[in-house]
N, C-alpha and C positions, 0 to 999 in steps of 0.2 A: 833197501830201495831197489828199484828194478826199471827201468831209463833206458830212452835210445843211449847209445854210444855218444859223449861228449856232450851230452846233456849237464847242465850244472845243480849239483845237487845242493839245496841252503835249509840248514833249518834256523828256525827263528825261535825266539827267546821271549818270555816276561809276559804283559797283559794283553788278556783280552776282555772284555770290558762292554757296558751299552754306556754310548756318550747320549746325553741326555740336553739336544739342544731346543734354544725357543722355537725352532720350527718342527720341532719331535722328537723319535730316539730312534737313533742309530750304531751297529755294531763299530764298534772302534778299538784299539789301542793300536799302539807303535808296530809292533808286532806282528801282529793280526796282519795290518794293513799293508805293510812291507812282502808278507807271506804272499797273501795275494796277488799284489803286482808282479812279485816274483814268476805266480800260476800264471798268469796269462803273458808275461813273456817269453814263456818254452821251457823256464827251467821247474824244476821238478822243488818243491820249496815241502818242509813241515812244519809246525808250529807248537812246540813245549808251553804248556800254560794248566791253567787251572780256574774251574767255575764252580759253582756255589750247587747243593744237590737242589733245586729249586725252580720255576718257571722261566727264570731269566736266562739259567742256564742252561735249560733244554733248548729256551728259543737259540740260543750264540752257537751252540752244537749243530741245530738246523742249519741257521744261516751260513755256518762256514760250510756244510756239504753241497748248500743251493749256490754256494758263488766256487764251489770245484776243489775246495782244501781238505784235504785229510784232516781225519779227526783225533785217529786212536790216541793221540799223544794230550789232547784237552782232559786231565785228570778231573774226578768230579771230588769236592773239598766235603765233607758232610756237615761239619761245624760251620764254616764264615762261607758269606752271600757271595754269589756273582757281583764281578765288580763293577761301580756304577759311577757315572762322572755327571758333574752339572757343569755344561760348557754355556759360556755364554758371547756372542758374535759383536767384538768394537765396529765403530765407527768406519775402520779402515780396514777391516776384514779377517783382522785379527782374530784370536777365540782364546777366551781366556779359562782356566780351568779350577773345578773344585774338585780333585779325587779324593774318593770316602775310603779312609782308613777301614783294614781290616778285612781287604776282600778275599776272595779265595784265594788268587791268583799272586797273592804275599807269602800263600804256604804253599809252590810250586815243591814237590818231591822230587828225589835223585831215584834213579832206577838203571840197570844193567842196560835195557834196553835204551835209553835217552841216552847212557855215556855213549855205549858202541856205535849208535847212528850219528851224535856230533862229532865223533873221531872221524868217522869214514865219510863227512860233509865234505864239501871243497871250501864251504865258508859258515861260520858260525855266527849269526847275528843278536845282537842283542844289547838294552840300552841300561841308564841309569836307575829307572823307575823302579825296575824290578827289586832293583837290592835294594831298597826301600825300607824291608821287613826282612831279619837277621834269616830265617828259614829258604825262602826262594833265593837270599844271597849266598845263604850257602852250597843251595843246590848249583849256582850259576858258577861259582868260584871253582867247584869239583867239576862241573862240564870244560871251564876254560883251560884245566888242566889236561885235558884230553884235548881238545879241540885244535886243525890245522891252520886256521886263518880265520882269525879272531875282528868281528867288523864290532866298535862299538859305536853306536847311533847315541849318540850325547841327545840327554831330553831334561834337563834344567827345568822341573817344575816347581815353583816355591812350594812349602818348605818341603819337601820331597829329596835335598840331597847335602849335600858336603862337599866340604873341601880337602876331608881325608879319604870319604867314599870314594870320590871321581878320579881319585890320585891311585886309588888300587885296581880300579878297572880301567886306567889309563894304562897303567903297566903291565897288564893282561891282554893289551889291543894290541894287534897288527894295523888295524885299518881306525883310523879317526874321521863321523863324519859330524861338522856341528855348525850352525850356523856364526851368527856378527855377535848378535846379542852376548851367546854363550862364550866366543872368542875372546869376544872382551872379557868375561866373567875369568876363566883359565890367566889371561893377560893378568890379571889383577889378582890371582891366587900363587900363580908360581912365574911369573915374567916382568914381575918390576912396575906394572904395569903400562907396561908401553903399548901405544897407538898404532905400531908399524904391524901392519900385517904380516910381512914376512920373515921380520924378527921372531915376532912371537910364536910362528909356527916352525922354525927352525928349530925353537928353544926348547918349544914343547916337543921335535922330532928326538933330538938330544937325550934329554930329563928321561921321555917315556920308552925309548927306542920304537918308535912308532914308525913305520914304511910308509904311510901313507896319511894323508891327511886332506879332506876333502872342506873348503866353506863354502855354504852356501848366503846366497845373496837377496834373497825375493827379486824385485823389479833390475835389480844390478848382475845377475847372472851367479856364477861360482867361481872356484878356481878350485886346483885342484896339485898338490903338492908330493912328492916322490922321495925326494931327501936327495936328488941331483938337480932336477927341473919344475920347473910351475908352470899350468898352464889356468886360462882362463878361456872362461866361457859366456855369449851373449844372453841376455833371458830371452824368449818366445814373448810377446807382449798379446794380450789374452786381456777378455772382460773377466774379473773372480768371480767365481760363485759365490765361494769359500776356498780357506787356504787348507781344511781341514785333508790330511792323507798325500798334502802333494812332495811335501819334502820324503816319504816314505817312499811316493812313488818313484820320486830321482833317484834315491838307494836302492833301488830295487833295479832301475832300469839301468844303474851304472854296474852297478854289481853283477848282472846278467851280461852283457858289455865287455867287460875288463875279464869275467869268467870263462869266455869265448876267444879272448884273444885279441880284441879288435881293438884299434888305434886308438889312441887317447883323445884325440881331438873327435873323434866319430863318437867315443863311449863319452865323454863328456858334454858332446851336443844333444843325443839322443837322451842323457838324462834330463838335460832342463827340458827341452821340448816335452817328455813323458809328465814333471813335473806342472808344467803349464798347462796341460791339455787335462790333467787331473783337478788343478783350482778353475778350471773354466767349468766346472761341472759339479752340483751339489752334493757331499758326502764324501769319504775316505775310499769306497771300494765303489765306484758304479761300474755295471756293466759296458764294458767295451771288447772291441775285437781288435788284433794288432793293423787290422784290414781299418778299422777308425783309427788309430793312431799316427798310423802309414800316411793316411790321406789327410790327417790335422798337419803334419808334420809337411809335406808336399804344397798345403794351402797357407802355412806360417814363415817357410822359410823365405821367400822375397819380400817379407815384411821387416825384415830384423837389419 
């Protein structure tokens, strides 16, 4: 990688995918979309994935060079398709997911060059989905053995995981980031199931030896936990478009943030705010500049 000085270098992990919702298709996974926000907040972000040798996957190869992402690291799979999802948008803005077994992006390959560049990352991201399929888990298990600062991005999709999967890539994390839903899910696999949020995250800081632990809130904001202090954080309050890319965007935006240096209460406002101003807007990755975010952020905060 080659970066101004102090720049934060992240590579990212697992799927990338076309979400296929009722209003059309759009490039998505965790991943993907974390990568990106990363690009347009100054740090210098890659993306380890894998796509099908096919039209979907030329077009996902485009679209990451037209929104600014490196490519070289998007392996091309010759056997299994670009992978593809039928998302479908509730009532309350939810988006509920069907991912198709057997995409490419389940036979992610290990290579000399992937280990060497997660070792010399400053942060390694990557979530549950991927291990999914014993192949890209194995390649993901040999990266977190190299790798300095381990973020794993919990993504709880039925039936997509375990209660002994998330227990091994729990114990591979430095950084835990996962919403209510899934807190509770953990609460109720390894914590008695208790209700107390800070019980529970203590427990889990314990059990996993985890530094860090991040919930996120939707309309309730976040909090955000160290293993000596908590802090919490207000939401931005915003019309949704969709929620689709925003909790991606808050990892992204916090983790650029905390990577720089900057105070906790600053790196944990500036994430929900990035979060909120990305569900105010249709899609996972749209075109913004930090000069739009700067001024949503400047136009949001005497409303909170």
């Amino acid at each position: 990688m080659t970066s101004k000085p102090n720049t934060p270098k992240i590579v990212c992990f697992g799927e990338i995918l076309w979400d296929n919702l009722p209003a059309g298709r759009t490039a998505g996974g965790a991943p993907m979309n974390v990568a990106y926000h990363l690009n347009r907040t100054g740090a210098e972000s890659q993306l380890i994935s894998r796509v099908g040798d096919d039209k979907a996957g030329t077009e996902l190869i485009e679209f990451s060079r037209h929104k600014g992402l490196p490519t070289k690291l998007l392996q091309i799979d010759p056997d299994y398709p670009t992978g593809e999802v039928v998302a479908k948008v509730t009532g309350n803005h939810e988006v509920v997911y069907d991912i198709l077994p057997d995409a490419a992006w389940d036979f992610i390959a290990s290579s000399p060059e992937i280990l060497a560049l997660a070792a010399q990352a400053d942060a390694f991201v990557f979530g549950s989905l991927a291990a999914r399929n014993l192949k890209s888990r194995e390649t993901l298990l040999e990266i977190l053995d190299t790798a300095k600062f381990k973020v794993l991005d919990i993504n709880l999709r039925a039936p997509h995981y375990s209660k002994e999967t998330s227990a091994l890539l729990l114990s591979k994390a430095d950084m835990l980031k996962l919403n209510n839903d899934e807190l509770a899910i953990f609460s109720e696999w390894f914590c008695d199931g208790s209700s107390n949020e800070k019980k529970t995250i203590s427990h889990l800081q314990q059990k996993f030896q985890l530094k860090d632990i991040i919930v996120t809130k939707g309309g309730d904001g976040a909090s955000y936990y160290d293993g000596e202090s908590s802090y919490s954080g207000k939401a931005y309050p915003v019309t949704v478009a969709d929620t689709i890319g925003a909790g991606d965007s808050f990892l992204a935006a916090f983790l650029y943030k905390k990577l720089t240096k900057a105070p906790i209460s600053e790196t944990l406002d500036y994430a929900l705010a990035t979060g909120a101003f990305i569900a105010s807007q249709p899609g996972g990755c749209p075109d913004y500049t930090l000069a739009d975010l700067n001024h949503f952020i400047s136009q949001h905060q005497q409303n909170r």
